[in-house]
C-alpha positions in Angstrom: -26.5 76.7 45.3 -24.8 80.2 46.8 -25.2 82.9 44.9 -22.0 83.2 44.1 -22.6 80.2 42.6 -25.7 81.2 40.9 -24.1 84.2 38.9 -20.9 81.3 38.0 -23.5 78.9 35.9 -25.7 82.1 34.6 -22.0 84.4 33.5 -21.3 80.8 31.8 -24.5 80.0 30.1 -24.6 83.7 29.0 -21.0 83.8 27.4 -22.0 80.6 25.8 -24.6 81.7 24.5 -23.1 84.7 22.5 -20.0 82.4 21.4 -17.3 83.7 23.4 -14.4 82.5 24.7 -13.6 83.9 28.5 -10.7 85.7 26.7 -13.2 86.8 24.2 -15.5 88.1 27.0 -12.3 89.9 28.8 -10.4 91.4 26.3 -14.7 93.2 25.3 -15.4 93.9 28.7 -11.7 95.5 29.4 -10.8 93.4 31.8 -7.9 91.3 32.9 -8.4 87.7 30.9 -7.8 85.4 33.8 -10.6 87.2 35.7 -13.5 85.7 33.7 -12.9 82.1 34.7 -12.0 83.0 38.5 -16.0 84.3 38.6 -16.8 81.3 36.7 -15.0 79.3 38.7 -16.1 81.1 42.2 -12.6 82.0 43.3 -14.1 85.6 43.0 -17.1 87.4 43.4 -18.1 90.4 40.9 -18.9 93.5 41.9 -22.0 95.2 40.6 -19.9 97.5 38.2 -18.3 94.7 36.9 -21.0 92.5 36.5 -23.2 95.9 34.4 -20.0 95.5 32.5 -19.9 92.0 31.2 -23.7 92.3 30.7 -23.5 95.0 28.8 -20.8 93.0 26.1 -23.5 90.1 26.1 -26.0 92.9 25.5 -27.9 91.0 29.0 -30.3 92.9 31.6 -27.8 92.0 34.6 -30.4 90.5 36.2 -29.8 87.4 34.6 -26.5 86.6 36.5 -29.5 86.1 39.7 -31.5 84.0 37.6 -31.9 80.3 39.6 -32.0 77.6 36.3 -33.6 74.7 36.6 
């Protein structure tokens, strides 16, 4: 798995774990709501900023969008 693909299933997991919705997740995060399922869908990749952003509204240390799962 890419990275890319990598911080898809660990953004996912995460805002699963907290009970959001990708709109949920958005709308916290102040970002558009369509761009939440793009990175979980790898049609886009997150910059740094955006990904200390979402972590922050799933109160994550960022480093857990690197995080290989087994």
């Amino acid at each position: 798995m890419n990275l890319r693909g990598i911080v898809a299933t660990n953004l996912r997991h995460l805002r699963h774990a907290k009970g959001l919705s990708q709109e949920e997740l958005a709308d916290r995060a102040g970002i558009n709501r369509n761009y939440i399922g793009m990175l979980e869908r790898e049609e886009n990749a997150a910059t740094v900023d955006m990904l200390e952003r979402i972590a922050i509204v799933l109160d994550a240390d960022p480093i857990e969008f690197f995080r290989r799962r087994s």
